[in-house]
Each structure stands twice: as structure tokens, then as C-alpha cells.
C-alpha positions in Angstrom: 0.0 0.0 0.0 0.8 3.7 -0.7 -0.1 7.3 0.1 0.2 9.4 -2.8 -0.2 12.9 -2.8 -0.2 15.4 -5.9 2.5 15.8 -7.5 4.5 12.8 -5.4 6.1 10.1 -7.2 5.8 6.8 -6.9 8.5 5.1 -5.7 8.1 1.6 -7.0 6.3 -0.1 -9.9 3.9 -2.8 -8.6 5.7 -6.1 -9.8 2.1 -6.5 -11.8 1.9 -3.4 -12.8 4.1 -1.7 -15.8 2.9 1.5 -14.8 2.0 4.0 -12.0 -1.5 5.2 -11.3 -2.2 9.0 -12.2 -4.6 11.1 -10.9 -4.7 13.6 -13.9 -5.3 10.0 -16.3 -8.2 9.2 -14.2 -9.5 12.4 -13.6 -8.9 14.3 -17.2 -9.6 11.3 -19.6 -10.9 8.2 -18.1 -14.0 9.6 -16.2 -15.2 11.3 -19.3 -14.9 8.6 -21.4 -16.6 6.7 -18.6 -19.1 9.8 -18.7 -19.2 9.8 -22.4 -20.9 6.1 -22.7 -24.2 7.4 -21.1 -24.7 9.4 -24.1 -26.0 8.5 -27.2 -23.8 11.1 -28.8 -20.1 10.7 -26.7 -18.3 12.5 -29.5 -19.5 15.7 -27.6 -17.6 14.5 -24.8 -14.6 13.5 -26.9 -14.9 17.4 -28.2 -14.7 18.5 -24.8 -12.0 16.5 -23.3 -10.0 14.9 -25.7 -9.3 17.1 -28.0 -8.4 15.3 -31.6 -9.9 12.3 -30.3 -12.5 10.3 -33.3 -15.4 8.1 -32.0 -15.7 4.8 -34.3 -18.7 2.9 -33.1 -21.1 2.7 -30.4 -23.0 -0.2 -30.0 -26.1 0.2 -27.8 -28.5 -2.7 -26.9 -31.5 -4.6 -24.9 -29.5 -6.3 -22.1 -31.9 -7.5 -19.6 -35.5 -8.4 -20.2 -36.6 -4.6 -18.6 -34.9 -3.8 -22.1 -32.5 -1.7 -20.5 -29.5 -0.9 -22.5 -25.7 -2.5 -22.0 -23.9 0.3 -24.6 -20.0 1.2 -25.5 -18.0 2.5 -27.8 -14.7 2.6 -29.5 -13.0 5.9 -30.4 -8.9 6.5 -31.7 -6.8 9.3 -30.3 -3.9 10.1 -32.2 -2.4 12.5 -30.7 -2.0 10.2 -27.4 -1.4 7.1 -29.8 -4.5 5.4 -28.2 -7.4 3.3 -29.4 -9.8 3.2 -26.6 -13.4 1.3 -25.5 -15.6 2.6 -22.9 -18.6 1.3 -21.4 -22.0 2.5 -20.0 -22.5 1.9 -16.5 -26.5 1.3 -14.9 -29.1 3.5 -15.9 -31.9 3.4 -13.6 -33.2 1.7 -10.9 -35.3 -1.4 -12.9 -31.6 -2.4 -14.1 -29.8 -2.0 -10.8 -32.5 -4.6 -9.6 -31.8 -6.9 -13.0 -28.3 -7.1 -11.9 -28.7 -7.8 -8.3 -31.4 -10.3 -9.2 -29.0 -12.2 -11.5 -25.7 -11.3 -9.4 -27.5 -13.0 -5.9 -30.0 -15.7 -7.5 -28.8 -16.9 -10.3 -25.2 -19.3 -10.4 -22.6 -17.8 -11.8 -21.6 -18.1 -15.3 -18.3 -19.4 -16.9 -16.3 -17.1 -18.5 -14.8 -17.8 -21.8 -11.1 -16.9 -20.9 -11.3 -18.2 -17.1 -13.0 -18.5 -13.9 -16.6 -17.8 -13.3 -18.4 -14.1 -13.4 -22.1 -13.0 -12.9 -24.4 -13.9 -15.9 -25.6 -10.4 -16.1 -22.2 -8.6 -16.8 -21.1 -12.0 -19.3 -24.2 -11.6 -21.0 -24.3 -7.9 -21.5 -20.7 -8.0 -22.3 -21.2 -10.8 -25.0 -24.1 -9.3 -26.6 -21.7 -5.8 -27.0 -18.7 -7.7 -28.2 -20.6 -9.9 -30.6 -22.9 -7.1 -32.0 -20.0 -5.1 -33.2 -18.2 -3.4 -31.2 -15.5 -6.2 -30.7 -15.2 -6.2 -35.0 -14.8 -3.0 -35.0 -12.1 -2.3 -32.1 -10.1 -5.7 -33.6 -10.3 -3.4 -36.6 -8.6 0.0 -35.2 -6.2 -1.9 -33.7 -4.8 -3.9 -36.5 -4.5 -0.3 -38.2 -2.4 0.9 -34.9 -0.7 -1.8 -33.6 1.4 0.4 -31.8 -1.0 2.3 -29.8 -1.8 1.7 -26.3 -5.8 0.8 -25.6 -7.2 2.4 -22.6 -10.5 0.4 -21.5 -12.7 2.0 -19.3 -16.4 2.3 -17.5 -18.6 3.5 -14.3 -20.5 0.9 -12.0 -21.7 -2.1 -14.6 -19.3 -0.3 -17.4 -16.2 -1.0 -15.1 -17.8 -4.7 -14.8 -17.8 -4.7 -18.8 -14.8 -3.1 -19.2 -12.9 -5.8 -17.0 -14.3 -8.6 -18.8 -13.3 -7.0 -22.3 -9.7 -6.0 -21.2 -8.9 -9.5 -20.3 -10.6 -10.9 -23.1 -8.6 -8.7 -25.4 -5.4 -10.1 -23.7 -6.5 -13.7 -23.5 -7.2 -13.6 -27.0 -4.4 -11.6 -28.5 -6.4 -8.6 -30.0 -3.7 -6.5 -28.1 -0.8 -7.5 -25.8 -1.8 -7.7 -22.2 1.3 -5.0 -21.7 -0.3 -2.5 -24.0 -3.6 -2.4 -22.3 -4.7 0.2 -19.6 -7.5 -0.1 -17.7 -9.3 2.3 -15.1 -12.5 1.5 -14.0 -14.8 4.0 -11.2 -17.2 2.2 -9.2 -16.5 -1.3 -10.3 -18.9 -4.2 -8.6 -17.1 -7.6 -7.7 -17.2 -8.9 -11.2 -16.3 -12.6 -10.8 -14.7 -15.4 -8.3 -11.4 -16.0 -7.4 -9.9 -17.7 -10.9 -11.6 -14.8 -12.4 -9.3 -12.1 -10.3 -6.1 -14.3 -10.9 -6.8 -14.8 -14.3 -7.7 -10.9 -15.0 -4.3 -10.4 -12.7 -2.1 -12.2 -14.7 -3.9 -10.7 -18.0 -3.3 -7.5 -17.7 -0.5 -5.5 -16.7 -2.1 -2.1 -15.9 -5.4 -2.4 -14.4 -7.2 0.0 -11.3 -10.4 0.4 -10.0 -10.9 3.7 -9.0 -13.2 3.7 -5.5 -15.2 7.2 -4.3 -14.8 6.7 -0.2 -18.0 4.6 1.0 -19.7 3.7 -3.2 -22.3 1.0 -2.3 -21.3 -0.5 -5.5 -17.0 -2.2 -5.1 -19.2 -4.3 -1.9 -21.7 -6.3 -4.2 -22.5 -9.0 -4.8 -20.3 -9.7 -1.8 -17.3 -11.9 -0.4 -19.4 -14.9 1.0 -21.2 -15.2 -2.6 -17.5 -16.1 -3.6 -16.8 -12.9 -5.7 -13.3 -11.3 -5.5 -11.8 -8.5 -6.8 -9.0 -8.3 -8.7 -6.1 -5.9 -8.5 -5.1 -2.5 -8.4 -7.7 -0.8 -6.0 -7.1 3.2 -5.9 -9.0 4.6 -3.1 -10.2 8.2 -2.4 -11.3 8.7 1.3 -12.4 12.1 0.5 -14.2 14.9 -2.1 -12.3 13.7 -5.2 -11.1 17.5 -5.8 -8.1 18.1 -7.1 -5.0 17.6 -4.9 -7.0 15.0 -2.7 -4.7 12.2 -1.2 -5.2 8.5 -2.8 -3.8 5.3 -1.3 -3.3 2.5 -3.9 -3.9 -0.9 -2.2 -2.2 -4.1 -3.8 -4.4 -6.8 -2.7 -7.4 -8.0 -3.8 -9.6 -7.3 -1.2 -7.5 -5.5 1.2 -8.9 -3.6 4.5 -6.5 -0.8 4.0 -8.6 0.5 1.1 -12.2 0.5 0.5 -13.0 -3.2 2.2 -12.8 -1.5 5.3 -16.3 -0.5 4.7 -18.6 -3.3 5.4 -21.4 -0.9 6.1 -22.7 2.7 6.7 -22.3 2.8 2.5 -23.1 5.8 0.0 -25.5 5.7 -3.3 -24.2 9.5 -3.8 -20.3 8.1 -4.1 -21.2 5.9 -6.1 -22.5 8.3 -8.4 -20.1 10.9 -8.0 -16.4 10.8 -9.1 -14.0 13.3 -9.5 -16.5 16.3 -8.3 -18.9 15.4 -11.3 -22.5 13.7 -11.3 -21.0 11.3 -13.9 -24.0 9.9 -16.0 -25.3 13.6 -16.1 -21.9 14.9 -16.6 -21.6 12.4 -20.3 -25.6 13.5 -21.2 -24.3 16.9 -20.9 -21.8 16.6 -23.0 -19.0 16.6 -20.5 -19.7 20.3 -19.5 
């Protein structure tokens, strides 16, 4: 474990890990793309924030039988040498339920490239992957093989995002060392050979946590879901400067795990001072 603060550096690379987190990453281009997929139009975002950067595709579709939508999208960004895929995270409270229902009562599902996840985030993931998006991202980065991919996604979007970044790696669509993943709000996506697996995957992977989110604690531990690494926990506003402590273990006490109850809906929501499904409808202003 480490306490960063702005501007400190860190002092080690994680022996998993070929890079360091950064707060201005996280906070200037991965939350809006994680804003952006709860848009139907996230090139506004891309305006905004990303200056240069192209959306390719956005795949929207039914992903529960309440017809609520699972949606991402694929967008290059030259000027950083990234091709990137973002995810929507839940919408509304008829889908929060969908996922809890299939999460808590329904057995787990096996996961093509390891170890055994909820049904709802395979399923919703599948449906993306096969209904485009996953054609057209394969094509983007066989045109910029070079390029790192930055995967990322909010509540059910981190949970979609994790299962495509290792699913890109297992698969050789783009070398496990070239992929960067930050998720914000990320549930328990699968069990134990799902975390190694992911682990050993992926070299640069955190889940970004907002202080008490409801969200990192379901479905939980005694269901047999585990996270996997990097956790990077916020124990405050998110504001610029804040302090950050970057946990190592999987479920580790030190970080977010420590709060077994007295959770928040509203940090869940909120990341990096920003309402962030409003924040990507509004065009990321």
C-alpha cells in the first residue's frame, strides 16, 4: 500500500503493474470517457475532453428483459497514440435490480477466458462484443498496432470493461502490456480464478473507489466474488490535490474493504466532483 499525494512520485512499480496510477489520467480522460458512454452522442464528450480524439462505433443494446441498454463505444486518439473502449454503467433503478437479481440468485456463469463471473455482466458483455463493437475495435487496432488501448467504464461499465480487457489479452487482440485499464465504481465482477486470471492478463489495471460507493461491496465476499487488483481509493471529495492510497491486494482492509457498512448511493455516483452519467448526457460540460 501507498499514500500518494499530488505531485508525489511513486516510488516503485507494482511487480504487476508496468505502470504507475495518475490522478490527472483518471481524472482528465478516463472519467469522461466513462461519462461519455451514457450518451448517445459521446463524440461531444470527446470534443470536450479529448481534444483530436474520433469516435468509431457505439453499440447500444436490450440487455436484460426490462430492455435496459448495455452500450459502448470505440474511439482512436492520435495525438496520445490510443485506441480506446468505454462502457456504460447502470441507468436506472429497474436495471440496478436486473443485476442484483441475476448477481445473488442466479449461479454464476463461466467465462470464456477463465474462472466464473455473474451472468448479467457476461451476458451484457457478449451481446456488445458480438454485436460489433468487438469487429470493429479488432479493426482499429490492427490499423495501430502500436498504440496503447485504454478500457474503461462507471458501475456495470467497469464490470464490462474488466471482462473485455482480459478478453482482449487472452485472445491476442492487443498485448496484455499494451492495455490500460481504469474502471470507477467497479462491482465484484467474478470469483477468485476470475481475479487471478484478469491479474495475470493484464498489466495495468485500477479500480478507481469514491470513499463509501455501495457499489465495489456487491454482490459480496461470502457469494465467492473477489476483486481483482489494483484498488485506488479516495477517502475524500475527489477534488483536485486530494490524497489517494493505492492498495495491492485484492480485497485488502487498507482500502475500501474496510467499509462493510454505513455505505453511500451518492459516491457511487459521483467521481471526480462530477455527477457522472449527467456529466456524459451533458456533453461533458
Amino acid at each position: 500500500r501507498l499514500r500518494m499525494r499530488r505531485l508525489a512520485v511513486l516510488p516503485l512499480l507494482f511487480s504487476l503493474s508496468l505502470s504507475a496510477f495518475d490522478d490527472g489520467t483518471a481524472r482528465n480522460f478516463m472519467m469522461p470517457l466513462s461519462a461519455a458512454a451514457y450518451s448517445d452522442s459521446p463524440q461531444q464528450c470527446l470534443d470536450k475532453k479529448l481534444n483530436g480524439a474520433k469516435l468509431s462505433k457505439q453499440v447500444t443494446l436490450d440487455c436484460d428483459k426490462f430492455s435496459d441498454k448495455c452500450s459502448g463505444f470505440t474511439f482512436v486518439y492520435d495525438s496520445k497514440k490510443v485506441v480506446g473502449l468505454s462502457f456504460r454503467g447502470t441507468t436506472n433503478p429497474a436495471q440496478l435490480v436486473a443485476e442484483a437479481q441475476e448477481s445473488a440468485f442466479q449461479a454464476k456463469v463461466d467465462f470464456v477466458d477463465g474462472g466464473q463471473v455473474s451472468k448479467y455482466w457476461n451476458d451484457g458483455f457478449m451481446k456488445l462484443w458480438n454485436g460489433g463493437l468487438g469487429s470493429d475495435l479488432q479493426s482499429l487496432l490492427s490499423k495501430h498496432k502500436d498504440y496503447t488501448l485504454w478500457v474503461t467504464g462507471h458501475s456495470l461499465g467497469g464490470a464490462l470493461a474488466s471482462l473485455a480487457a482480459a478478453h482482449i489479452a487472452a485472445n491476442n487482440i492487443h498485448p496484455g502490456s499494451k492495455i490500460t485499464l481504469y474502471t470507477m465504481g467497479q462491482p465484484r465482477t467474478g470469483d477468485q480464478q476470475y481475479a487471478n486470471v484478469h491479474d495475470n492478463l493484464v498489466s495495468t489495471e485500477f479500480r478507481i473507489t469514491h470513499e463509501r460507493d455501495i457499489v465495489p461491496h456487491v454482490p459480496p465476499e461470502f457469494m465467492k466474488y473477489v476483486h481483482h487488483k489494483f484498488e485506488v481509493f479516495y477517502e475524500n471529495d475527489m477534488k483536485p490535490g486530494q490524497p489517494y492510497t493505492v492498495c495491492s491486494a485484492q480485497e485488502d482492509k487498507q482500502c475500501s474493504d474496510k467499509y462493510d457498512f454505513d455505505t453511500s448511493v451518492n459516491d457511487h455516483t459521483h467521481y471526480y466532483g462530477v455527477e457522472v452519467a449527467d456529466f456524459g448526457k451533458n456533453g461533458c460540460k
